[in-house]
Each structure stands twice: as C-alpha cells, then as structure tokens.
C-alpha positions, -999 to +999 in steps of 0.1 A: +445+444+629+477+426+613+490+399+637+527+404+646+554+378+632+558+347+646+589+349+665+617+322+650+646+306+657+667+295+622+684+258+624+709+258+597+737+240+585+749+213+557+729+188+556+736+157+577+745+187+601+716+174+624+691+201+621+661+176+617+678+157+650+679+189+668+646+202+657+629+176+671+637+175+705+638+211+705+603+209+695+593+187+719+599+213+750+574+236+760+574+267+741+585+254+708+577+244+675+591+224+650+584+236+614+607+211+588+605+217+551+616+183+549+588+170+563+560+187+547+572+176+518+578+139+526+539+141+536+530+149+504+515+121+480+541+107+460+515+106+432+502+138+434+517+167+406+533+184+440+545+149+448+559+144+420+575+177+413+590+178+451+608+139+438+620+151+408+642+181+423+654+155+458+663+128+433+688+151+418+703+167+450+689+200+440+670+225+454+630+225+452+620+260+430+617+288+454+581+295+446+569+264+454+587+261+484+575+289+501+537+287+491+538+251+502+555+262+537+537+293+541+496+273+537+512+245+560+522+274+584+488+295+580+469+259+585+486+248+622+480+284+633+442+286+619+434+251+640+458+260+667+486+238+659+510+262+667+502+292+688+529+324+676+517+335+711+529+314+732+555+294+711+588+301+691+589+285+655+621+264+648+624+265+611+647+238+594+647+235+561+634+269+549+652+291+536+675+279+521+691+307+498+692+344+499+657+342+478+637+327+500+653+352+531+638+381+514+604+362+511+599+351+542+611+378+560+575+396+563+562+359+574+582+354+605+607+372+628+637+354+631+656+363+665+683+338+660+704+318+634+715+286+652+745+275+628+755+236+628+785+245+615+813+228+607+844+228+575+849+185+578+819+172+558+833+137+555+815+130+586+786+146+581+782+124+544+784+092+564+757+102+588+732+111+556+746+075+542+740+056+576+704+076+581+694+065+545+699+026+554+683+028+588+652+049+576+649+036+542+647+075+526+658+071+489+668+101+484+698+100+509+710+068+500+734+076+467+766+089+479+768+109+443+737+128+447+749+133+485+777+148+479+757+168+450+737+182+478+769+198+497+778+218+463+743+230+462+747+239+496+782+255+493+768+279+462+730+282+472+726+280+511+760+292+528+751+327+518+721+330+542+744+331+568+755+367+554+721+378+550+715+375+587+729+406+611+762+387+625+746+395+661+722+365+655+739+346+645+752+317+667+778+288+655+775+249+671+796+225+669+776+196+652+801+167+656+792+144+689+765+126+706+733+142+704+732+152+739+762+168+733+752+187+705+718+197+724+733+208+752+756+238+730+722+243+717+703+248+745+730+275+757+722+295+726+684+288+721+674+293+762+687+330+759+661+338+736+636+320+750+639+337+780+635+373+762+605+358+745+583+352+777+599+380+793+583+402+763+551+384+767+548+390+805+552+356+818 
C-alpha cells in the first residue's frame, strides 16, 4: 500500500529572509519538523566528491544542480522516516531550502504535500544582505561572508527562485513580513502556520 504524502509547510523567501531562523523554532514545537537543505549539506564531508561538489556551486552564489539536490534531500528524508526521525503521521514537514526553482516543484511534488507557502517576503533587500554579512562573522560560514557573491545569490534568487511562488495555487500562499525581532516575525508566522496545523490534527482525529 503506497503511504500518503507527508503533509508540508514551504518556508520561502530571499535569502537572509530568515527561513533557517524561523524553521528552527518552528521545528522545535510539537508537531513539526524541520527539513533544511542547507543543513544537509553543511553535514556533508567537505572532502567527500558530494562535499566537494555541494562547495563548488555555494562558493559561487549559485544554485546546487537540481538532480543532486533532490536525491540528496529525498535519502535524507526516506532515512529520518525509516528510523523514525520524523513521523508524516503525526508531524508537518517544514521544508527550507528545497525547492528552490520551478524544476525541483515538479519533482517533489509526488514526495510531499505542500498545504502552505509561508513567504518571507519583502522588496528592501539592503537589510536582508547585512543580516547574511553579520550571520557570516558571528558563525564563521564562508560562504556568506563575501558581499559580491551575496549579492550574486539575490540575482540567482530574482531569476531562479521567485518563480515558485507562481507555481503554487495563490490560496496557499501566505506573505510575512520578515523585517523585525524574531519574536516578531514568529508571531505573523504562527498566525499563518497554526491554521493548518489545526486542519492537520483535525484530519488525523486528534
């Protein structure tokens, strides 16, 4: 019998836009789980050929191949549900980081069931560069801390990833505010997220 999709939740936004931030505490509340792209691939070993692809592509700003991205993220996905990591039962998956283009929509779209797309949005990115610039010198991430490449990323964003959010039915699709304290932000969130949460355990029975 084929198990039903995971029910999601999409964080997306520029980067800098806080996604990771809000992801986290998100993902630290019962019924939620935080999937980043990000971070799978900042645990891979720098020395290994996946490593080494993965810095290759970051280094520049660009985009890591849709193939790759996708296997890597689906066997990390299959994995926490295998040792029970992440229960699709009892859980919604936050995903950050994936997709990131219309591509990688159409290939996850059998994977999970994405019941809203929680947009950080925002048309200032000034701000948004100095928070990637001040989270590179407090967390030592190399590939944040050149504000060329930086600002690279917000083209590649621009061309590549701001057409997701037509892919998407507009009904679930949901725009935040991203500029503010974090509790701030979390709480605009939480007015968007608890909605669907709610219709989640509702569906479930409990």
């Amino acid at each position: 019998m084929t198990q039903p999709r995971p029910t999601a939740i999409l964080l997306f936004g520029a980067p800098g836009s806080g996604k990771g931030t809000q992801g986290v505490v998100l993902g630290g509340l019962p019924g939620f789980f935080h999937l980043s792209s990000g971070e799978i691939f900042r645990s891979l070993d720098p020395n290994s050929d996946d490593g080494v692809a993965v810095a290759e592509f970051t280094a520049g700003g660009n985009l890591v191949p849709d193939d790759f991205t996708v296997s890597l993220w689906r066997n990390q996905l299959a994995a926490w549900i295998q040792d029970g990591t992440f229960d699709p039962d009892r859980q919604i998956l936050l995903l950050d980081g994936i997709p990131r283009n219309i591509a990688q929509c159409e290939m996850i779209a059998g994977d999970v069931d994405v019941k809203l797309v929680l947009h950080l949005a925002g048309t200032d990115y000034e701000p948004l560069v100095q928070r990637i610039l001040d989270r590179a010198r407090q967390q030592g991430r190399p590939d944040d801390a050149d504000e060329s490449v930086v600002r690279h990323r917000f083209d590649v964003y621009q061309s590549e990833s701001a057409p997701v959010l037509d892919y998407y039915p507009a009904e679930l699709l949901g725009d935040v505010d991203p500029i503010g304290l974090p509790g701030e932000v979390l709480a605009r969130v939480l007015d968007l997220v608890l909605p669907v949460q709610q219709r989640f355990l509702a569906s479930r029975g409990t």
